[in-house]
N, C-alpha and C positions, 0 to 999 in steps of 0.2 A: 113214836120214836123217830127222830131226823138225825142226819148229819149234816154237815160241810165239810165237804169232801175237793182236793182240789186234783182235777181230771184235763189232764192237757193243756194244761198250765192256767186254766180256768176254775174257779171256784166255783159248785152247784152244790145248794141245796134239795138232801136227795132223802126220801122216804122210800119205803119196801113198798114194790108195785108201781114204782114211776118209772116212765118214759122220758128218758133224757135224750136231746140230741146235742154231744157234743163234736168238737174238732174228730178230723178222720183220725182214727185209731187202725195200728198193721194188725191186729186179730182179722181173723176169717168170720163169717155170718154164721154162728151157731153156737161161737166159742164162747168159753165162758172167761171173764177175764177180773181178776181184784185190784184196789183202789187201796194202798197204807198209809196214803198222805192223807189221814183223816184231822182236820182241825176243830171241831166241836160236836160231841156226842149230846143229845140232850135224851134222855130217858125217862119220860112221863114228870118231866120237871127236875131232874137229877140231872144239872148241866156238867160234864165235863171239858176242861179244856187243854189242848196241846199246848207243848211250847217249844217245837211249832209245831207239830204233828203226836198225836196222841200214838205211845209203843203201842204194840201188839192190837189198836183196833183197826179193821177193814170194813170192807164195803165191796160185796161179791155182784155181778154184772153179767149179763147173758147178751151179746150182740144180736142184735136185730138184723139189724140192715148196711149197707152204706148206700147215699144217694147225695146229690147236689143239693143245696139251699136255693133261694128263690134267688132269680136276677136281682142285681146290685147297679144301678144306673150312676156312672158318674160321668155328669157333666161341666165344664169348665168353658167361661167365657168371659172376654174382656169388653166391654163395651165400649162402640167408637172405635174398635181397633179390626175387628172384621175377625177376630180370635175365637172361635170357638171348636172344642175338643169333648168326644162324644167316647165313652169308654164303659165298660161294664164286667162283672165274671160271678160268678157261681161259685158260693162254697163248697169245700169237699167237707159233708158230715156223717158222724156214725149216731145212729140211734140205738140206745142201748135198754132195756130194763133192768131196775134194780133189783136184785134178789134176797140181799140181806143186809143187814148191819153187824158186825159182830165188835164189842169193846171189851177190853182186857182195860182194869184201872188205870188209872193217873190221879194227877191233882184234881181235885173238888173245888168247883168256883165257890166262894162265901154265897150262899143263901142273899135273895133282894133286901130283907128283911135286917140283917145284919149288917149290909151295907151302906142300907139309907144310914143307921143308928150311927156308924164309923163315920161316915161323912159329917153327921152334924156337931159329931164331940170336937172334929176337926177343928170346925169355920167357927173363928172368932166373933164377938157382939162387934158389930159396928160403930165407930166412932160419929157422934154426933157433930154437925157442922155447925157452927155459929151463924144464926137468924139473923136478918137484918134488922128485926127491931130488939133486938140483943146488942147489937152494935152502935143503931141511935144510943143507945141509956144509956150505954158504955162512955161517951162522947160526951153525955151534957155534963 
């Protein structure tokens, strides 16, 4: 069972027992904190989806940590102009593990299988193009 869950204004793809690091979050190291913006439940093949957030499912979180991301080096130069600017910074991230998923219904995406079928009742036969030796014979 996964989600996509969107968590600080970033979407992750999150299963029970993952270690996510996202954007810093104001909870405390220990706390446990839930996630209602869930946009797609999938359940051993049973997809659900929001429009845009699926009611009543969550997505429950225990704080790990908070710590900096790795150095980010941005450098900028002109050449020929003697211009160059040397800058960097460090994310502020929270790592969090997932603890559960929990979904309360919504709409059921169509099955792949009923999809493909929908699609090809759709698409029309194609029209055939007139061959250029269709066109000689036509001419003499």
């Amino acid at each position: 069972m996964y989600a996509i869950v969107e968590i600080a204004g970033q979407q992750f793809k999150v299963s029970k027992d993952l270690k996510v690091y996202v954007n810093r979050l104001s909870n405390e190291e220990g706390s446990k904190v839930s996630f209602d913006k869930v946009l797609l439940l999938d359940d051993n093949g049973a997809i659900t989806l929001g429009a845009p957030a699926i009611e009543g499912a969550s997505v429950e979180a225990k704080v790990l940590q908070h710590l900096k991301g790795d150095k980010v080096i941005i450098f900028k130069k002109k050449r020929r102009k003697g211009y160059k600017k040397r800058n960097g910074h460090r994310q502020y991230l929270t790592q969090i593990v997932i603890e559960g998923i929990t979904g309360v219904g919504a709409k059921k995406a169509a099955p792949k299988k009923a999809a493909v079928e929908a699609s090809t009742e759709e698409v029309a036969a194609p029209k055939k193009k007139a061959t250029k030796a269709k066109k000689e014979d036509t001419q003499e």
